[in-house]
C-alpha positions in Angstrom: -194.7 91.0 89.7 -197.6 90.5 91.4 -199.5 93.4 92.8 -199.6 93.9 97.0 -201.6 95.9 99.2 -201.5 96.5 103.1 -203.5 94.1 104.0 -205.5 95.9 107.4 -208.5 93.6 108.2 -211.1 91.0 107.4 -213.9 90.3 108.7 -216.8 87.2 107.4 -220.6 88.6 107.4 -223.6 86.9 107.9 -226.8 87.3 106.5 -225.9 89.4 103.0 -224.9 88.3 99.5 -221.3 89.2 100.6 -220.1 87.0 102.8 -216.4 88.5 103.2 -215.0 91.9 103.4 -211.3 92.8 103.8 -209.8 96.2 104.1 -206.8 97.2 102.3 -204.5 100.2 101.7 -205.1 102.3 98.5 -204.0 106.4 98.2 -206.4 108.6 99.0 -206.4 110.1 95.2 -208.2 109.9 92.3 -206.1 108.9 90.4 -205.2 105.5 92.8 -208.6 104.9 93.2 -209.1 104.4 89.7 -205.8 102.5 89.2 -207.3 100.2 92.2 -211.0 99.6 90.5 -209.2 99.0 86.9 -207.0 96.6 88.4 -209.6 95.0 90.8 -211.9 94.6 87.3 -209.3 92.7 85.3 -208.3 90.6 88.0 -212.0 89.7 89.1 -214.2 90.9 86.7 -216.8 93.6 86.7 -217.7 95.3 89.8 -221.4 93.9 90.4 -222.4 90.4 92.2 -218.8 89.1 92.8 -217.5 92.3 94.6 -217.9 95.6 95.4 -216.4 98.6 97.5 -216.5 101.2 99.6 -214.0 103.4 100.4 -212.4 104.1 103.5 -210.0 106.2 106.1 -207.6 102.8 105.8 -208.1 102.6 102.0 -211.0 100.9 100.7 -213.5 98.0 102.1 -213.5 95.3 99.3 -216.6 93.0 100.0 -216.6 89.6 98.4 -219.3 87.3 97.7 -217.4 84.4 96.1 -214.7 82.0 98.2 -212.3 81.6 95.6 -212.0 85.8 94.9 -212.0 86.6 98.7 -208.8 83.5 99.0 -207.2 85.3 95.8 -207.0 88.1 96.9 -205.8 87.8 99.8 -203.5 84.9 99.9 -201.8 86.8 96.7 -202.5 90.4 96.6 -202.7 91.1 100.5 -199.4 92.1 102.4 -198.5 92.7 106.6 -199.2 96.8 106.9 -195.8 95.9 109.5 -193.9 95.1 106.2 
């Protein structure tokens, strides 16, 4: 089963090495938040030039650099917060 997250926003910046950045529901616990960064690393590699984040009152800000990882995620890891 693939993995989902509430999928709350996204928004395409200008003028930095990450050109997308998309905001997504993960626990507010430790423990989540290093679930979320394992699973973010095997799915798109070291945290570094191809994405980073910050985290958030929704979750966590996941900023992309690359088209392909931003689509990925979010066409197949990304669900309505309504659902």
């Amino acid at each position: 089963m693939l993995t989902k997250y509430k999928h709350w926003g996204t928004r395409e910046l200008a003028d930095t090495h990450w050109k997308w950045i998309v905001t997504a529901e993960v626990e507010d616990s430790p423990k989540e938040k290093r679930k979320f960064l394992q699973w973010m690393t095997e799915e798109f590699g070291e945290q570094g030039s191809r994405w980073s984040v910050r985290w958030s009152m929704l979750g966590v800000d996941i900023r992309f650099h690359e088209p392909r990882d931003y689509f990925r995620f979010s066409m197949f890891h990304c669900i309505d917060p309504d659902k």
